[in-house]
N, C-alpha and C positions, 0 to 999 in steps of 0.2 A: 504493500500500500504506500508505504515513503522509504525511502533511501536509494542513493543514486552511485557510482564507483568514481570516487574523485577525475574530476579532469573530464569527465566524459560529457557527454550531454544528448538524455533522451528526456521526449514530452511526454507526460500522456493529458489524458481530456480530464479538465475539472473534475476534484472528488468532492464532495457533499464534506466527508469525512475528516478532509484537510483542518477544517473550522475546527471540529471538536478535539483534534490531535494538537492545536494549540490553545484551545482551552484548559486540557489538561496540561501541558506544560508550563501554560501561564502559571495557575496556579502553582505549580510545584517551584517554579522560579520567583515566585510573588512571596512562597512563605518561607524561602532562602534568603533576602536578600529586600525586603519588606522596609529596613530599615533605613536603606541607600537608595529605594524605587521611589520614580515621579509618575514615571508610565510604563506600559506595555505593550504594543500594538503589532499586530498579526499583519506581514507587512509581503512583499514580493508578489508575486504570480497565482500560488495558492491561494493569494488571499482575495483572489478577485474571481467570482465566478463566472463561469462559461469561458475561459479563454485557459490553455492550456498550459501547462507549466512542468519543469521538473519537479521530480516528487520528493521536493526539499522542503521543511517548513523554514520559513523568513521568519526572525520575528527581531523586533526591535525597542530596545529597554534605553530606555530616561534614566538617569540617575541625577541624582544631587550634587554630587562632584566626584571629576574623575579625578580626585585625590583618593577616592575610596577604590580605586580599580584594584588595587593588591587585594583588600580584606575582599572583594568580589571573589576573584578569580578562586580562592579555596572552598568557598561557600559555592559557585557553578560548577566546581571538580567535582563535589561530592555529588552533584547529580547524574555527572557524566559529562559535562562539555570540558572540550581541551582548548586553553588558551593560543591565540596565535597572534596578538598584538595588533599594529593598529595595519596591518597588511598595504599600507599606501596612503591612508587616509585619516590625517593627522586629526587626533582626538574622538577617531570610534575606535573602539578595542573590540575585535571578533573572538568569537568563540564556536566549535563544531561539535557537535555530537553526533556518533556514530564512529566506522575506523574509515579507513580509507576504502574500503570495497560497498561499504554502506552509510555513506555519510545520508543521516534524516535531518539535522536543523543548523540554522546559520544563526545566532545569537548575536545582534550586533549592540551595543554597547554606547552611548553616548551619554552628552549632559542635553537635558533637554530643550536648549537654544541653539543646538549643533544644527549646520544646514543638513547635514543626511536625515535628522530624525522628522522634520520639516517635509524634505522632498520624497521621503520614501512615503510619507502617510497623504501629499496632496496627489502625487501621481496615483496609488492606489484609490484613492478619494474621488478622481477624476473620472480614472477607467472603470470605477462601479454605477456611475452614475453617466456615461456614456456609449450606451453597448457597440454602437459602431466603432469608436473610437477603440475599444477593445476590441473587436474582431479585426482589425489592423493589425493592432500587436500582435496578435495571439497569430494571426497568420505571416508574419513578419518573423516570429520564434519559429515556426513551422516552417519554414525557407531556413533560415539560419541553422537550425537542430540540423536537416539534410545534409547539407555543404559542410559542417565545423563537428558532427557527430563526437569526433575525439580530441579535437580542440576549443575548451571551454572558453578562454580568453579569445580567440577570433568572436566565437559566438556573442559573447559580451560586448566586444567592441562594435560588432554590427547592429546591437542593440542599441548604441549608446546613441544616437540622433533623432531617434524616433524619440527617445527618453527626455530627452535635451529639449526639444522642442514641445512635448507635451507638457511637461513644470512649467516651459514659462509660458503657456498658454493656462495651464490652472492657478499659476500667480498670479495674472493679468484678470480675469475670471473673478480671483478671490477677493483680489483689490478695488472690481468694479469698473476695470476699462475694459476697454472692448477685447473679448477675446480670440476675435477670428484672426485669422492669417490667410 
């Protein structure tokens, strides 16, 4: 139902399922770490239905300050995520759970005025509330997954325009100017 073999990249079609698989993790990540949390949000491809995605859960955590990311990182160990730092992007700190042949969730990690925790929740925000606008991407990952099957960063990189352009089309939107192009 979720876990994907690092590096690789297969879709399948919307699970119903996805939602409840990070309810239950929320919780169990909300009553670790309760102390240092502002949010929690159910965040990537999963989290948008009808458009298809890998069978990874996204999810992305607010904190109070990442002066707290050390006392973090032992309290996620115990659930099972492995730390992998801030991977290119200064001030989210990742974290995976699963091993390498079955990675299930991307924990990503910020303070909650960071721009990732901002644009991860308006593009999700956007494409639920756009279905066309989603069946773009989703057939857009569906061309890409084809072509990039075992190269996950090509994959990503051909995502990144469509992405780029639909944030600042839901910023513009959110802000009250006009949002067409």
């Amino acid at each position: 139902m979720i876990g994907l073999k690092r590096g690789t990249v297969k879709l399948e079609n919307y699970n119903e399922k996805w939602k409840d698989i990070f309810e239950e993790e929320s919780k169990l990540i909300s009553s670790k770490i309760n102390k240092f949390l502002i949010g929690i949000q159910h965040i990537g491809s999963t989290a948008i239905p009808g458009i298809a995605a890998k069978p990874i859960i996204d999810i992305a955590v607010a904190i109070d300050s990442l002066s707290n990311v050390e006392k973090i990182i032992k309290l996620l160990h115990e659930l099972g995520f492995q730390y992998r730092g801030e991977q290119g992007i200064p001030g989210r700190h990742l974290f995976v759970k699963g091993d390498e042949e079955n990675r299930t969730h991307h924990l990503h990690v910020v303070e909650n005025d960071h721009h990732e925790w901002k644009t991860h929740i308006l593009f999700r925000d956007y494409l639920k509330s756009n279905s066309k606008v989603a069946k773009e991407y989703s057939n857009l990952k569906i061309e890409l997954a084809k072509k990039y099957e075992f190269d996950r960063e090509k994959y990503t990189e051909g995502k990144s325009e469509f992405i780029q352009k639909i944030i600042e089309k839901a910023g513009s939107t959110l802000n009250g100017a006009s949002g067409g192009t």
